[in-house]
C-alpha positions in Angstrom: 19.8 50.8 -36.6 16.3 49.8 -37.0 13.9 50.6 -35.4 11.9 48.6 -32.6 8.6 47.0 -33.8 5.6 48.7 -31.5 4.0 46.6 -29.2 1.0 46.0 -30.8 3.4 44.6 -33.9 5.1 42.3 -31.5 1.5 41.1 -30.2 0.4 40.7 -33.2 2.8 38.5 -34.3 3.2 36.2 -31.2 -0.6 35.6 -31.4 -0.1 34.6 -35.9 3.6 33.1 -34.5 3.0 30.2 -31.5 5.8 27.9 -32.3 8.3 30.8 -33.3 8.1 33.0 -30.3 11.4 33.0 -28.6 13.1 36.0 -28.2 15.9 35.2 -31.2 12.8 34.4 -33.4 11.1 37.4 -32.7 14.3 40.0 -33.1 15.3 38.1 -36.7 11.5 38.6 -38.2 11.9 42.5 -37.4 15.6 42.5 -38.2 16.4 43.4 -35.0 20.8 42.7 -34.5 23.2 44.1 -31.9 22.6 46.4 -29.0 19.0 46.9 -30.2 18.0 43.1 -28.6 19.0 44.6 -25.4 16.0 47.2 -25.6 13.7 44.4 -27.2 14.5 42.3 -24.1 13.2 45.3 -22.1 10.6 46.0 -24.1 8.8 41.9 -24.2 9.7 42.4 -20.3 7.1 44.9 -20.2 4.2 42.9 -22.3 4.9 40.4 -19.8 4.3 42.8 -17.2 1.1 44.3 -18.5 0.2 41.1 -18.8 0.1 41.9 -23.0 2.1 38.7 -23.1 3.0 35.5 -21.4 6.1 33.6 -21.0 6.7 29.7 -20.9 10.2 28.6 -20.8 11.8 30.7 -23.6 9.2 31.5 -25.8 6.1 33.9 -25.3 2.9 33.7 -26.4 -0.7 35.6 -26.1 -2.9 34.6 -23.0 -4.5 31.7 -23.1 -2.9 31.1 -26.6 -1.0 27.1 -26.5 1.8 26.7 -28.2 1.2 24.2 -31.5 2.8 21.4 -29.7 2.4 20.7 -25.6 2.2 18.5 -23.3 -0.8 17.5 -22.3 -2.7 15.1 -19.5 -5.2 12.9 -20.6 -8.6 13.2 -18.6 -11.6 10.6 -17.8 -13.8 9.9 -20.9 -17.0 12.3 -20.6 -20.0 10.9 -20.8 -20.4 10.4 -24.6 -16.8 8.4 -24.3 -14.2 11.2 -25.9 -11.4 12.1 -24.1 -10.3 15.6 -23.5 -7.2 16.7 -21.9 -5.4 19.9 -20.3 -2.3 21.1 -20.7 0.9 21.0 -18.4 2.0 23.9 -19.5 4.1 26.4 -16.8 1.7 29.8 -16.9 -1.5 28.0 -17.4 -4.1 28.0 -14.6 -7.0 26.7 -15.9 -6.4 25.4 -19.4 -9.0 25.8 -22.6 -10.8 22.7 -24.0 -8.6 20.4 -25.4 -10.3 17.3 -27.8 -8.3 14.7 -28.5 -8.9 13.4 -32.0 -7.7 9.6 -32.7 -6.3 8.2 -35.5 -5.8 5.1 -36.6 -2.8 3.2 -35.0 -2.7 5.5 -32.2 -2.2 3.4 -28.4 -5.1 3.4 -26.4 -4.6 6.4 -23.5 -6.4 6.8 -20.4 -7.3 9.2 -17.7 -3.7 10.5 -16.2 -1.6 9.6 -19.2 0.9 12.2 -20.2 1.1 12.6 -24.0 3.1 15.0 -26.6 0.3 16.7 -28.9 0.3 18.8 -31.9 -3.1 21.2 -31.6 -4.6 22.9 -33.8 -7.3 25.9 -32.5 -10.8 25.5 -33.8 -14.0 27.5 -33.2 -16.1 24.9 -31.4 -19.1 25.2 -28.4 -17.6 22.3 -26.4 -13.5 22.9 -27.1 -11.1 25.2 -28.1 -8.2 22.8 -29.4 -8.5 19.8 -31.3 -4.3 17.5 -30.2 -3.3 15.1 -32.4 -1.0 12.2 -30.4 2.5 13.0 -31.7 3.5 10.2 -28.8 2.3 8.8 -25.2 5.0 10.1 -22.7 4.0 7.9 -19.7 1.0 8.3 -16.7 0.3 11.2 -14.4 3.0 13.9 -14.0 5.1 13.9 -10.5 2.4 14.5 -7.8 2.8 16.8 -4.6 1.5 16.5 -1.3 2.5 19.3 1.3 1.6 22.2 3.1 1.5 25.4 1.4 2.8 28.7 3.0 1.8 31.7 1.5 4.3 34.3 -0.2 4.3 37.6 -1.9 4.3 36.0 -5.4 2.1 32.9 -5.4 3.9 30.6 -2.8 5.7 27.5 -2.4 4.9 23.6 -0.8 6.7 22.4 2.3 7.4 18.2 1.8 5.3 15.9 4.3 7.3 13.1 3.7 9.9 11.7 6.2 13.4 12.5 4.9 12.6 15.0 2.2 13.9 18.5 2.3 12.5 19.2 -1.3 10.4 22.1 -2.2 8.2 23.2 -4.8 7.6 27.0 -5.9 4.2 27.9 -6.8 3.0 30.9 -8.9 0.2 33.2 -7.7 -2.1 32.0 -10.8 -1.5 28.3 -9.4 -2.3 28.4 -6.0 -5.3 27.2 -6.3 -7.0 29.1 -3.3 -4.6 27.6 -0.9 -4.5 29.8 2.4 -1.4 29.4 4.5 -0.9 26.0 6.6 -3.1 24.1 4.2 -2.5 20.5 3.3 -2.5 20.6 -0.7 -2.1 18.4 -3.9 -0.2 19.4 -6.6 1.5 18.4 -9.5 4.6 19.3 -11.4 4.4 21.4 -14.3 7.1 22.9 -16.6 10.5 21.4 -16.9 13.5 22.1 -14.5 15.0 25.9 -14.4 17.4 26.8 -11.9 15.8 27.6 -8.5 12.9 24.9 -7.1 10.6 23.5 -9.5 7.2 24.5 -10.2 3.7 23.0 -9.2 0.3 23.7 -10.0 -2.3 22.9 -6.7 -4.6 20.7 -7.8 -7.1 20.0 -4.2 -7.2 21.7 -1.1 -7.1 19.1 1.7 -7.4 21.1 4.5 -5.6 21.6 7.9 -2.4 18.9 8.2 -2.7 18.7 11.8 -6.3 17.9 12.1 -7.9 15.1 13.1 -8.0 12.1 10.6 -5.9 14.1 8.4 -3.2 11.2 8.9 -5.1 8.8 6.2 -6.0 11.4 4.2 -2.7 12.6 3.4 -1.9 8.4 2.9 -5.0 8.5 0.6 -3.3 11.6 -1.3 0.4 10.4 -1.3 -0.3 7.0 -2.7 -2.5 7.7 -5.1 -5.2 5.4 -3.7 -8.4 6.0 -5.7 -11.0 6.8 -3.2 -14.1 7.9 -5.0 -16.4 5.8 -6.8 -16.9 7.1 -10.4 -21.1 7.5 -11.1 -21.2 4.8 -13.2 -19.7 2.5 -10.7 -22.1 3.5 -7.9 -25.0 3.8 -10.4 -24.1 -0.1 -10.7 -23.9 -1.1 -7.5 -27.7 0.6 -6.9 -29.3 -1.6 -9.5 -28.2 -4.6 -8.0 -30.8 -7.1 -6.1 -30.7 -9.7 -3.8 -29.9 -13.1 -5.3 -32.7 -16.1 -5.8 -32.1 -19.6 -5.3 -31.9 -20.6 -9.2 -29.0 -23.1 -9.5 -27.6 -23.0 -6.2 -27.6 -25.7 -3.7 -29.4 -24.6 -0.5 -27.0 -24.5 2.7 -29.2 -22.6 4.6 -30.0 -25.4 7.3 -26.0 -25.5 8.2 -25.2 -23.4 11.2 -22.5 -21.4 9.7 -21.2 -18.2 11.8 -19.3 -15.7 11.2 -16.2 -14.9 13.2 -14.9 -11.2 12.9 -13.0 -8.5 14.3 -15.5 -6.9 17.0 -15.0 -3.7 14.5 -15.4 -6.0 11.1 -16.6 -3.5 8.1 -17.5 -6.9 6.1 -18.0 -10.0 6.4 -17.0 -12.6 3.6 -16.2 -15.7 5.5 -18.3 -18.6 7.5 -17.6 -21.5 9.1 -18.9 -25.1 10.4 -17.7 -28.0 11.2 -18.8 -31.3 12.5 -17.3 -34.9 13.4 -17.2 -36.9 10.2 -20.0 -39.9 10.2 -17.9 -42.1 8.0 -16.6 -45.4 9.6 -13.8 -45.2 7.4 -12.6 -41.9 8.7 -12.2 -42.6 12.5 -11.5 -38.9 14.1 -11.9 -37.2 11.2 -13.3 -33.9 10.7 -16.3 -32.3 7.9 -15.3 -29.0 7.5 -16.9 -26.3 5.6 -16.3 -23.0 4.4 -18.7 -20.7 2.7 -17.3 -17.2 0.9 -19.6 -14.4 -0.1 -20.4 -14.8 -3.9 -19.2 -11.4 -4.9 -18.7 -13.1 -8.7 -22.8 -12.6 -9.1 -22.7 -9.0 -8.7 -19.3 -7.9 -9.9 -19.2 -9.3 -13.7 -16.0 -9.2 -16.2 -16.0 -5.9 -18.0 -18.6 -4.1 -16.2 -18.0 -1.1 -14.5 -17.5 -2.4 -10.7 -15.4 -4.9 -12.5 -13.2 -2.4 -14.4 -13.2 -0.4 -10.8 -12.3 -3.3 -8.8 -9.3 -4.3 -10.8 -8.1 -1.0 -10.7 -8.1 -0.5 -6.9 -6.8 -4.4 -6.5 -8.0 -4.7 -2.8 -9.8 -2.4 0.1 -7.0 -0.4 1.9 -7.9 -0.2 6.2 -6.7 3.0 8.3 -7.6 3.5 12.5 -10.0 5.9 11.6 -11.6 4.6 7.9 -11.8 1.9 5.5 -11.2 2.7 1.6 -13.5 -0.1 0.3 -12.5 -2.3 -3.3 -16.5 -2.1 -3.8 -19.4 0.3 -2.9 -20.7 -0.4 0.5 -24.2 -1.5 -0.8 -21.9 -4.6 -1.6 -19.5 -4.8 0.7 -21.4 -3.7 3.9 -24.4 -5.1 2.8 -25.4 -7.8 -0.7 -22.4 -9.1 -0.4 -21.4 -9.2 3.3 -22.7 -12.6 5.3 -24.7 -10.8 8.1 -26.4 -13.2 10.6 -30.3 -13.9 10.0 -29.9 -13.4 6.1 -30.3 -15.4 3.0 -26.6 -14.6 0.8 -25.3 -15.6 -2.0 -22.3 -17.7 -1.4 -19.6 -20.0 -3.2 -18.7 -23.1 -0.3 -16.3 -25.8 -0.1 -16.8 -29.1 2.1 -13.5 -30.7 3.0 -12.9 -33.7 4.8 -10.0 -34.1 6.9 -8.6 -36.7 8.9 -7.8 -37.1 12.3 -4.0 -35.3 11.6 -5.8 -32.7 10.0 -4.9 -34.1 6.7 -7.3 -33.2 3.8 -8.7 -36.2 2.3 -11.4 -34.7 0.1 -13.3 -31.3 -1.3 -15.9 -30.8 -3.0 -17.2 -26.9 -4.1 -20.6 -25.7 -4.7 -22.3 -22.4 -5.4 -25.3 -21.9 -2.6 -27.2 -20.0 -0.8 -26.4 -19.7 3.5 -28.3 -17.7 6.5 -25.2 -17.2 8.9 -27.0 -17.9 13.0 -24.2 -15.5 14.1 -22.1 -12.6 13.5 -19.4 -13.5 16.3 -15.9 -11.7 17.1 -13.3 -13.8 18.6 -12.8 -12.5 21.4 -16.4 -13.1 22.1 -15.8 -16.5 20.7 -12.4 -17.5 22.9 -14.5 -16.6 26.3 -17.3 -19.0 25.3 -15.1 -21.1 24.8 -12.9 -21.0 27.6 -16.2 -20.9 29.9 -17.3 -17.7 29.9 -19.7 -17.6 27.4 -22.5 -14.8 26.5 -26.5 -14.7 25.5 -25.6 -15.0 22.4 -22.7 -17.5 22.5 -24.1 -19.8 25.1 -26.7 -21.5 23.1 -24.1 -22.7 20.2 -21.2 -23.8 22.2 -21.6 -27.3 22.3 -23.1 -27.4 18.8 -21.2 -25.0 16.5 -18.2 -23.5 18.8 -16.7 -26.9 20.3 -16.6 -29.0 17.3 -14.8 -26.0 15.3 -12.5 -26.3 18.2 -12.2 -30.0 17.5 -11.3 -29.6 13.9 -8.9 -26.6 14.8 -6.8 -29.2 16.9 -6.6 -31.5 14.0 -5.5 -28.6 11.8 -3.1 -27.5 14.4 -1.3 -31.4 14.3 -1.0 -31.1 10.2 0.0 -27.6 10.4 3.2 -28.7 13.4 4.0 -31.4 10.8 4.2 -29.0 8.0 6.2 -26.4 9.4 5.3 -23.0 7.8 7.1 -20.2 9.2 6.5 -19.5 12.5 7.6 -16.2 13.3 6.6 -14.3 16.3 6.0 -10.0 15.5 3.3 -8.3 17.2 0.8 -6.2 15.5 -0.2 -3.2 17.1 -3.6 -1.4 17.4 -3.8 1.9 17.1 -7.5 3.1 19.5 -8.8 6.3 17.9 -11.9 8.8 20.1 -14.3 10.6 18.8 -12.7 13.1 18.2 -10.3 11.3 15.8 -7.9 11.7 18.3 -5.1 8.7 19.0 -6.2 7.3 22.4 -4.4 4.4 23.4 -2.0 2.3 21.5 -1.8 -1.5 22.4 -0.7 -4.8 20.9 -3.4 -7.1 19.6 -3.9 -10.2 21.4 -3.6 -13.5 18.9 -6.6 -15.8 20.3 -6.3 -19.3 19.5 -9.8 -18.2 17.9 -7.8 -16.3 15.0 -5.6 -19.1 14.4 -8.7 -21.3 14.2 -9.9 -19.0 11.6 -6.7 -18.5 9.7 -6.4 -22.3 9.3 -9.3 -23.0 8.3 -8.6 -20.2 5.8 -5.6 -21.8 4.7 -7.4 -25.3 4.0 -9.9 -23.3 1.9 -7.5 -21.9 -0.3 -5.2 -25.0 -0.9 -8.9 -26.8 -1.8 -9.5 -24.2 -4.7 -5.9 -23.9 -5.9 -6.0 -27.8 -6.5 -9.1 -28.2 -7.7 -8.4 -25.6 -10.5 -5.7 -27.4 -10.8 -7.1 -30.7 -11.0 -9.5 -28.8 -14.0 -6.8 -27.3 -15.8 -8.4 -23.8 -15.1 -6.7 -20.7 -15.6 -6.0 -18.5 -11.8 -4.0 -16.3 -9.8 -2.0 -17.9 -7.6 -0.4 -16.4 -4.5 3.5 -17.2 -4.8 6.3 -16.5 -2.0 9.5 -17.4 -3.5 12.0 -18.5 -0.7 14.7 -16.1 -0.6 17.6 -15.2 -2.8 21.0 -16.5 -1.7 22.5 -13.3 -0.9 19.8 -12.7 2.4 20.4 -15.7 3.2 23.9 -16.0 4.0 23.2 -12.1 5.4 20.6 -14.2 8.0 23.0 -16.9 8.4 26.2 -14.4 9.5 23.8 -12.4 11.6 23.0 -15.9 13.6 26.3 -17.0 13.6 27.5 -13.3 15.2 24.6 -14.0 17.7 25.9 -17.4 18.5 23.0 -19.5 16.7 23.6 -22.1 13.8 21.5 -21.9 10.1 22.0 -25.3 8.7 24.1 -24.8 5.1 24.7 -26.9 2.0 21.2 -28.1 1.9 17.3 -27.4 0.0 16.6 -24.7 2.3 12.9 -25.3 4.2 11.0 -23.2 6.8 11.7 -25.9 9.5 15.3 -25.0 8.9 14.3 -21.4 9.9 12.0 -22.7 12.5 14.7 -24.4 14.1 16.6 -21.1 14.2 13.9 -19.2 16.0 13.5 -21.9 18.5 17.1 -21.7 18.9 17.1 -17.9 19.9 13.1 -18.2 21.8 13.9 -16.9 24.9 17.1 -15.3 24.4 18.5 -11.8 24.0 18.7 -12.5 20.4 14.9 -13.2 20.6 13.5 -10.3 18.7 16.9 -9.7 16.6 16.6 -13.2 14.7 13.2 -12.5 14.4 13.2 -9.4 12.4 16.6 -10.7 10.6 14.4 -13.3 9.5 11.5 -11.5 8.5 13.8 -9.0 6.5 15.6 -11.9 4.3 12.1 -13.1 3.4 11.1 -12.3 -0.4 7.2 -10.1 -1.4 4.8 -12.5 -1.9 2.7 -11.5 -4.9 0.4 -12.8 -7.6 0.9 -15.1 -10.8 -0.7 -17.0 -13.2 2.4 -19.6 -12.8 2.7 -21.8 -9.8 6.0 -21.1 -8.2 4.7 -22.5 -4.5 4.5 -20.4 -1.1 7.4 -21.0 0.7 6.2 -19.1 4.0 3.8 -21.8 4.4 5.4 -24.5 2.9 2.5 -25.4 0.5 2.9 -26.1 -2.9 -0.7 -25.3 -4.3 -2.1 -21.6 -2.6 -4.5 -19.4 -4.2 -6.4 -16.9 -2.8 -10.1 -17.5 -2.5 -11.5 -16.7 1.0 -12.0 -12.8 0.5 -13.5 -11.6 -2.6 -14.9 -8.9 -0.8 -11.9 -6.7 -0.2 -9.3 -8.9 -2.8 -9.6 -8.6 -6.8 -7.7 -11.8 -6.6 -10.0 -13.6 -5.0 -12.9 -12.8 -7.2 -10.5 -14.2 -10.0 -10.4 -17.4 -8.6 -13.8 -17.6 -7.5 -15.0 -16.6 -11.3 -12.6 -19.4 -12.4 -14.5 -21.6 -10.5 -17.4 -21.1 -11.7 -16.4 -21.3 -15.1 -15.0 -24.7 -14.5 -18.0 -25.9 -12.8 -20.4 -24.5 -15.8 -22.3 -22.1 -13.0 -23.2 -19.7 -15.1 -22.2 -16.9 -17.2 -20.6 -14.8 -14.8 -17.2 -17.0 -15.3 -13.6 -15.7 -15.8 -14.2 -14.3 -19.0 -11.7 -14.8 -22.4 -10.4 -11.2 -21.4 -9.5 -12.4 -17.8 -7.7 -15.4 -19.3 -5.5 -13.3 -21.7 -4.9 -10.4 -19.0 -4.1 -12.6 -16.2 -0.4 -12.2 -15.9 -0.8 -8.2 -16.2 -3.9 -8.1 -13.9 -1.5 -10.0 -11.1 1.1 -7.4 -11.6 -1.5 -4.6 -11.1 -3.4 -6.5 -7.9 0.8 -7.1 -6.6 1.4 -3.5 -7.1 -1.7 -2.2 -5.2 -1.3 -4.6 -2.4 1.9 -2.9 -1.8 0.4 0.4 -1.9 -2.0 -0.3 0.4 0.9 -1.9 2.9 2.7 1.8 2.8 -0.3 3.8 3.2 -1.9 2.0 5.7 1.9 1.6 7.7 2.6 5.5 6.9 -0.9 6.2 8.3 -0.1 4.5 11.6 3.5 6.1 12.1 1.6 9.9 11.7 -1.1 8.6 14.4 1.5 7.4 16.5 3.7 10.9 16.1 0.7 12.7 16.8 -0.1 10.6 20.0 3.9 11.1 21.2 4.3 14.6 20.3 3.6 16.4 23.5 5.9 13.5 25.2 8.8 15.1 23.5 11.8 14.8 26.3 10.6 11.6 27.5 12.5 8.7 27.9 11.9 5.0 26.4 12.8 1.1 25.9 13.0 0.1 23.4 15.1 -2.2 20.7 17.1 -1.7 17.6 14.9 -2.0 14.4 16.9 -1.7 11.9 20.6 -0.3 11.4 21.4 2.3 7.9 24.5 4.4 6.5 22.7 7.2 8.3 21.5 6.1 11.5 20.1 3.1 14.0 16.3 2.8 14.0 14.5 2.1 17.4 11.4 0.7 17.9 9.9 1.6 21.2 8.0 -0.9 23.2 5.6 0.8 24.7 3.6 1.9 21.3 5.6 -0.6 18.9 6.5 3.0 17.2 9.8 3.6 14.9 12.3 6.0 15.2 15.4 7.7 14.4 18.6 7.9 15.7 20.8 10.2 13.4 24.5 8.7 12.5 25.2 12.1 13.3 23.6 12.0 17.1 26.0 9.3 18.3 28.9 11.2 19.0 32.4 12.6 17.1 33.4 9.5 16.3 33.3 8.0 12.7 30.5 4.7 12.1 31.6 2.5 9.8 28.7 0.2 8.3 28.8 -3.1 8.0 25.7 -4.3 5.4 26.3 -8.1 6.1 26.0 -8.2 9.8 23.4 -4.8 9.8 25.8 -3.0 12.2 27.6 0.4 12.9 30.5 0.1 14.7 32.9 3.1 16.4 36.1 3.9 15.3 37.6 5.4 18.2 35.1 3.3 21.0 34.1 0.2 19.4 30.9 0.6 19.9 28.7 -2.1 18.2 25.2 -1.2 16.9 23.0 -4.4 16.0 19.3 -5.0 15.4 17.8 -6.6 18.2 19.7 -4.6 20.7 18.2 -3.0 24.3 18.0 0.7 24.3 17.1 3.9 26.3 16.3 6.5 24.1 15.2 10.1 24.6 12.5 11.7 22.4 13.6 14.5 20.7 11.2 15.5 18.4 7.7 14.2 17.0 6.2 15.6 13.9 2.8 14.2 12.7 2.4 15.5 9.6 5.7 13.2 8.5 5.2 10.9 11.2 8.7 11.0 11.5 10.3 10.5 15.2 14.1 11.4 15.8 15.3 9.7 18.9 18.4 10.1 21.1 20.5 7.3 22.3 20.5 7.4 25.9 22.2 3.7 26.7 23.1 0.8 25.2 22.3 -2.7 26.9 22.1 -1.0 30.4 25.5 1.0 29.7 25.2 4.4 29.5 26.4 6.5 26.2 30.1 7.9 27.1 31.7 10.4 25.1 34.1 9.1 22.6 38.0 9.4 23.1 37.9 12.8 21.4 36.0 14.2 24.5 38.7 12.3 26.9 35.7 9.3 27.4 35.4 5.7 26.4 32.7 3.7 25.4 32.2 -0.3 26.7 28.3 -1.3 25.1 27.9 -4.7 25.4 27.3 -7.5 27.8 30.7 -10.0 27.7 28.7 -12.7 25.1 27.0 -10.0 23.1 30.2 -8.6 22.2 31.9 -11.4 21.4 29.3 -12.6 19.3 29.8 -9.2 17.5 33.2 -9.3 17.3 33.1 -12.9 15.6 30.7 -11.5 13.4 32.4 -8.5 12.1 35.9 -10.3 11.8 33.8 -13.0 9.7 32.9 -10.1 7.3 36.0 -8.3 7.2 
C-alpha cells in the first residue's frame, strides 16, 4: 500500500489545486486506493481541525483561498464607478476583494445581483481577485430576519414571521457578533445539506421586543431601502429655493392646506370660489396646486434614480420612510403656510352638478395662508371655529364646502364603489409604547379633500391625453369572473341578489351593499366585496379604474411621497414646453418597466406598513392574554377561521385544529368550514366570542379561541356525547342554501 502524503504535501497541493480539491481528487493525485482513503479521510479531518484546511461542500481548500469559480454578490459601485463583490461561499466570514472585470457583451449588474464567476488571484493594493461573469444568477440571495440564540458552535435564527417554523443554522465564524435574543439579518449562504440551512448575519438590529422595533423589523423583512446613499443626500443639500422665472404667480390666491394634524408633508392646496360666469349659473372655480417636486428631482440624477427605486414613502405609528430626503419633503418641497413654493396647479370649472366643464394647468409659484388639519377644519366649519380658522371661514372654508356639495351630486350620479371598512389608528407614547388603538373618524372634510383630489387627477389624465403625452396611468381592472360568481354565491347564501347576465358596474355592487346596510350580513358583504376586487396598479395603457368608475385616472396630486406622480407631473411639463426638467426619452422608453417597479413597491409598502400594525397591536394585547372579545369572522382558510376583534380592529387566529374532534370540510366558493358530525357553519361576517390565547409581538401573530358562535355557545361535538346548533334560524338557512348551491 502506499503510503499517505504528509500534511504539508496535502496543503501544498490544495493551495496549487482549488478547483480539484475533493476528497476523490485528492487520494487519485497521491495514488491513494482502498482502505488507505479511510485514514486520508481522517487525516484531511484533522487539517480541518487545525484549522490547516477548510471545507466548503465537498471540496477543501486553504484559508481564505476561493475556489476558481463561486458565487458571488454584486456590491454598490465605489466611488470611482467599479463594482466589487463578495463571495457566498459557506466558510467565508469576511471575504477578500473581489473586482469584477467587464467584458464586452456582458448584462449590466447591480448592487445585490447574484452572479457565477470564474476568478483569477492577482497581487493588487485595492483587491485580491479579479471574477470574470460566467453568468448573472438573479438579485440578492434569500434574506433572514430573526432572533438569534446563541449555541456552543456558532448558533442558529429563530423565524419572526407568522406561520413559519423554519430555521437557519449559523456557524461560529458567521455570527456576526450576535449576543443571544438579538434581532438579526442574515442571508443564506451555501446550498442545501441535510440538517437546517446555513446563514451568514449580516446586521445586528437589536432587542426584538423593544420599543419601535415593530417597523424596524418591517423595514428589514421587506427589504425597504431606508438609507439615503451620499450622493443622494449630497443632492438634495445643493438644492435652493426656486425663483419666479416662467411661472405664473398664484401667490395672491388663498390656498390652504388641509392635513392630518400629524402630516410629515404637505403636497396639496386648495381654493375654490363661486364661478363669475353668467353662463355657468351655480357653478364652481376650483383649484388645486401640487408641490413642484419635478424642479428638484430631474430624470437621471441621483434623487431621480433613488426615487424610482423606492417607488413611494412607506408610513409606520411610530416613523415615516420618506421617497425623498427631508430637506425636500419636510421642507423645499412641502407647501408650509407663509412661504413662497414651487408648484404645478390646475383651475377647473365645474358646474352646478359638479360636472367638469373646463381645466386649464400652469406651473407657479403659491404662499399657502394656512397649514390646517381637518379636524380643525370640520369644527370651523360646523361652528366651532379656532384663532386660526375663524378669520377664513366665510372666505376660504365655506365656499370649498360649496364646491364639495357639487362634487358630492356628480360623484352620487357616478357611483364609484362605496364601500364602508374602517381604518384604525394605532396611538404610540413616548416611550414607543402602543397606547390606545381607535378607529379614525372620516370627516366630511376628508371627503372634501379626496374629491377634489379625484377631479385633479381625472384633469391631468385627459389633458395628457388630449396632448398625446406619454404617462402612468392608475388602472383597477374590474374583477375576474371567477370572484365574481364567488361574491355572487356568498350573497345569494346570505339572502341578497348580484344582478347577472349583464356589463358589470359599481352601482351593481352598490346596490348590493345597500341591500345588506344594516343587516347582519353588513360587514360580511363588505369584506366579500372588497376581497373579489382586483390590485390596482400602474400602466402606460389605459385600461380605466373601475373602483371609481372613471375612465381617464392618473395620479398627479402627490409627488412628494409617489414616483408616479412626479411622472405625470414631468409629462406635463414636457407637454406644455416648461422647461427642461420634462419626462425625459429614458422615461418614455422605461415607462412600462418603471410602472411594474412603482406597482411592486406599493405593495411592499401595503405589507410592511399592515405587518407593522399587527406587531403593535400584539404587543399592546399581550398582557390581556385570557381575555375575552367580540368580534367577527375575517376571513375563513383550510386551516382555520380568522377573527377580527372590534375593539382594536386586530386579526386573529382560530386553529382548524381548536374547534373540536370533528372533521371541517372547506368550502372555497362560499369561504366556509362546515362540521361533519355538528353542522357547524363558519362564515365571514359572523358574531364571535373569542378567548385570547396567546399574543406574540415579535410575529404579531394572535391565536384565538372560539368561545361562541352568534350568541350560542361552542358544545362539544358528538364524539364527546354533545351537539352543536350555531346559527340564528335565517342565518342557517341562508348557509344551507349556499352550501347545497355549491355541492
Amino acid at each position: 500500500m502506499k503510503p499517505l502524503p504528509s500534511k504539508d504535501e496535502i496543503r501544498q497541493w490544495i493551495s496549487e489545486n482549488p478547483g480539484l480539491a475533493a476528497k476523490r481528487d485528492i487520494a487519485k493525485a497521491f495514488g491513494i486506493k482502498g482502505d488507505a482513503r479511510i485514514a486520508l479521510k481522517a487525516l484531511l479531518r484533522e487539517l480541518e481541525g487545525e484549522g490547516v484546511v477548510e471545507k466548503s461542500g465537498r471540496r477543501f481548500r486553504a484559508p481564505g483561498v476561493l475556489p476558481p469559480v463561486a458565487v458571488l454578490q454584486v456590491l454598490a459601485p465605489d466611488a470611482a464607478g467599479d463594482l466589487f463583490a463578495r463571495p457566498l461561499e459557506e466558510g467565508v466570514a469576511e471575504g477578500p476583494r473581489i473586482l469584477i472585470v467587464a467584458q464586452k457583451g456582458d448584462p449590466a449588474l447591480g448592487a445585490g445581483d447574484r452572479i457565477l464567476a470564474r476568478l483569477a488571484k492577482v497581487e493588487a493594493e485595492d483587491r485580491d481577485y479579479e471574477a470574470r461573469l460566467i453568468r448573472k444568477l438573479g438579485s440578492n440571495p434569500a434574506k433572514v430576519l430573526g432572533v438569534f440564540r446563541q449555541g456552543a458552535e456558532g448558533g442558529r435564527i429563530l423565524p419572526i414571521e407568522k406561520g413559519s417554523d423554519r430555521e437557519w443554522r449559523v456557524a461560529s465564524d458567521m455570527t456576526g457578533g450576535a449576543r443571544d435574543g438579538e434581532l438579526v439579518e442574515a442571508e443564506a449562504v451555501g446550498g442545501r445539506r441535510l440538517g437546517l440551512p446555513a446563514a451568514r448575519v449580516v446586521a445586528r438590529l437589536g432587542d426584538p421586543a423593544g420599543p419601535r422595533a415593530a417597523s424596524l423589523i418591517a423595514i428589514h423583512q421587506h427589504g425597504i431601502p431606508d438609507v439615503f446613499p451620499d450622493a443622494v443626500i449630497a443632492e438634495a443639500d445643493r438644492a435652493e429655493p426656486v425663483g419666479m422665472m416662467g411661472r405664473e404667480d398664484l401667490r395672491d390666491l388663498p390656498l390652504v392646506t388641509i392635513d392630518p394634524v400629524d402630516a410629515r408633508d404637505r403636497d396639496d392646496a386648495v381654493y375654490a370660489e363661486a364661478d363669475r360666469d353668467p353662463g355657468n349659473p351655480g357653478g364652481f372655480v376650483i383649484w388645486v396646486a401640487i408641490a413642484d417636486v419635478a424642479h428638484f428631482v430631474t430624470p437621471g440624477s441621483a434623487l431621480d434614480r433613488e426615487a424610482r427605486r423606492r417607488g413611494n414613502s412607506t408610513y409606520f405609528p411610530d416613523r415615516v420612510v420618506p421617497m425623498l430626503p427631508d430637506i425636500l419633503s419636510g421642507d423645499l418641497c412641502s407647501l408650509h403656510e407663509g412661504v413662497d413654493r414651487a408648484c404645478i396647479a390646475v383651475r377647473m370649472v365645474i358646474d352646478k352638478d359638479g360636472h367638469k366643464r373646463s381645466h386649464r394647468f400652469v406651473r407657479g409659484m403659491m404662499r399657502s395662508v394656512a397649514s390646517l388639519h381637518y379636524a380643525q377644519v370640520q369644527a370651523a366649519v360646523d361652528g366651532a371655529p379656532d384663532e386660526k380658522t375663524a378669520p377664513l371661514v366665510d372666505w376660504v372654508l365655506k365656499p370649498l364646502y360649496a364646491a364639495y356639495a357639487a362634487l358630492k351630486q356628480a360623484r352620487e350620479q357616478r357611483q364609484p364603489l362605496d364601500l364602508e371598512l374602517p381604518e384604525r389608528k394605532i396611538e404610540l407614547g413616548e416611550d414607543g409604547r402602543v397606547v390606545s388603538v381607535a378607529f379614525k373618524e372620516r370627516l366630511e372634510a376628508h371627503k372634501l379633500i379626496e374629491e377634489m383630489m379625484i377631479l385633479a387627477n381625472v384633469a391631468a389624465a385627459e389633458e395628457l391625453i388630449r396632448l398625446k403625452r406619454p404617462l402612468l396611468f392608475r388602472v383597477h381592472e374590474e374583477p375576474s369572473p371567477l370572484k365574481l360568481e364567488g361574491l355572487r354565491e356568498v350573497a345569494e347564501g346570505a339572502g341578497l341578489t348580484l344582478a347577472k347576465g349583464q356589463v358589470l358596474q359599481t352601482r351593481h355592487l352598490n346596490r348590493l351593499l345597500a341591500q345588506a346596510e344594516g343587516t347582519e350580513f353588513d360587514e360580511l358583504i363588505n369584506l366579500s366585496t372588497l376581497r373579489s376586487m382586483t390590485q390596482a396598479y400602474y400602466h402606460p395603457e389605459n385600461f380605466g379604474h373601475f373602483g371609481l368608475a372613471l375612465r381617464n385616472y392618473a395620479h398627479f396630486t402627490s409627488p412628494i411621497r409617489r414616483y408616479s406622480d412626479l411622472i405625470v407631473h414631468r409629462a406635463l411639463i414636457s407637454a406644455h414646453g416648461w422647461g427642461k426638467d420634462g419626462l425625459s426619452a429614458w422615461d418614455e422608453q422605461n415607462l412600462e418597466e418603471t410602472g411594474k417597479l412603482i406597482s411592486e413597491a406599493e405593495r411592499r409598502s401595503m405589507a410592511a406598513e399592515r405587518d407593522t400594525n399587527d406587531r403593535y397591536l400584539a404587543a399592546y394585547l399581550a398582557d390581556r392574554v385570557g381575555a375575552e372579545f367580540a368580534g367577527r369572522i375575517s376571513g375563513v382558510q383550510r386551516f382555520g377561521v380568522f377573527v377580527r376583534l372590534d375593539e382594536t380592529g386586530a386579526d386573529g387566529l382560530i386553529p382548524v385544529r381548536a374547534l373540536g374532534r370533528e372533521y371541517f370540510n372547506y368550502d372555497e366558493g362560499s369561504q366556509t368550514l362546515r362540521g361533519s358530525e355538528t353542522g357547524m357553519v363558519l362564515g365571514i361576517g359572523q358574531k364571535v366570542m373569542v378567548r385570547l390565547a396567546e399574543a406574540a409581538p415579535v410575529t404579531g401573530g394572535l391565536i384565538l379561541e372560539l368561545l361562541s358562535v352568534e350568541g350560542a355557545a361552542m358544545r362539544p361535538s358528538r364524539r364527546s356525547g354533545g351537539k352543536y346548533s350555531p346559527r340564528k334560524p335565517a342565518q342557517a338557512a341562508a348557509k344551507r342554501r349556499l352550501v347545497r348551491k355549491r355541492r
